[in-house]
N, C-alpha and C positions, 0 to 999 in steps of 0.2 A: 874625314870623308866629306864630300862635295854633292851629295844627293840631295840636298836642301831637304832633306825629310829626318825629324830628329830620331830616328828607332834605330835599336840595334838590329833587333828582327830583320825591318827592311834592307838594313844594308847587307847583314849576313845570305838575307832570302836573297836578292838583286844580285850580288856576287855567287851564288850558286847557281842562278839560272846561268848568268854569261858565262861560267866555266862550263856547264850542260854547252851552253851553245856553242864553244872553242872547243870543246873535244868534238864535236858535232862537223865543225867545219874541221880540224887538223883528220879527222879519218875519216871523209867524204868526199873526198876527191878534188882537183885540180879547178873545177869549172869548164868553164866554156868559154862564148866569145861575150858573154852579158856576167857571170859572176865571176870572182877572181878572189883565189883561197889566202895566196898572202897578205890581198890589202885587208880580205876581212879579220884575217888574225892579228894585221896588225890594226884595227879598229877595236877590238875585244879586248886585245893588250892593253891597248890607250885609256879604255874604259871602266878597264881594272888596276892599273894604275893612279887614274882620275878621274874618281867616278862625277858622271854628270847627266843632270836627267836630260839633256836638251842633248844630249851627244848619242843616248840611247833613242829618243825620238828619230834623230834621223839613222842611226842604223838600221832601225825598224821599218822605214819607211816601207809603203810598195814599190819593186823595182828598183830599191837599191840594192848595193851590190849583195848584201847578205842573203836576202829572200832572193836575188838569180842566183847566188850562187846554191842555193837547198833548192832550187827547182830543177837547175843543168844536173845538181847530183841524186836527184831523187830521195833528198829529206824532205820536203816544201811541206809537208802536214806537221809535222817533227817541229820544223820550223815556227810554223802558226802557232802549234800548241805553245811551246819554249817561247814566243811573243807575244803572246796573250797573258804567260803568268808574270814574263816580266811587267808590263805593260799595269797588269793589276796590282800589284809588291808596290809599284812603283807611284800607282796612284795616274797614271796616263791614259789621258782620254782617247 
């Protein structure tokens, strides 16, 4: 695993949020014209695949496509919360 962080903990906790987060985006809906469900799943794939913290950074960002997509489908707090415990697991500011 590629989280440059040596715990198992973190990786096991990091890999449970982003599956929280991919079942979050596969049963919430299509999006809109600002988020879009298949590039985010396939970004949650890629990330579970190979994990990497600079990859989660910019999923995370504001206004990327993840958090428009949880706003167009009315998760956007769901969202926060599930990026905020990543974010912490993960040790990012």
């Amino acid at each position: 695993m590629a989280w440059s962080l040596d715990s198992m903990d973190i990786d096991s906790s990091a890999r449970a949020i982003l599956l929280d987060l991919r079942a979050k985006v596969e049963g919430g809906g299509e999006g809109g014209i600002y988020g879009d469900q298949t590039k985010a799943l396939h970004d949650i794939d890629s990330l579970l695949a190979n994990p990497s913290v600079y990859q989660v950074k910019l999923l995370l960002l504001p206004t990327a496509n993840l958090q428009e997509l949880s706003i167009d489908c009315g998760w956007g707090s769901q969202f926060n919360y599930l990026a905020a415990k990543l974010e912490a697991v993960l040790g990012i500011d």
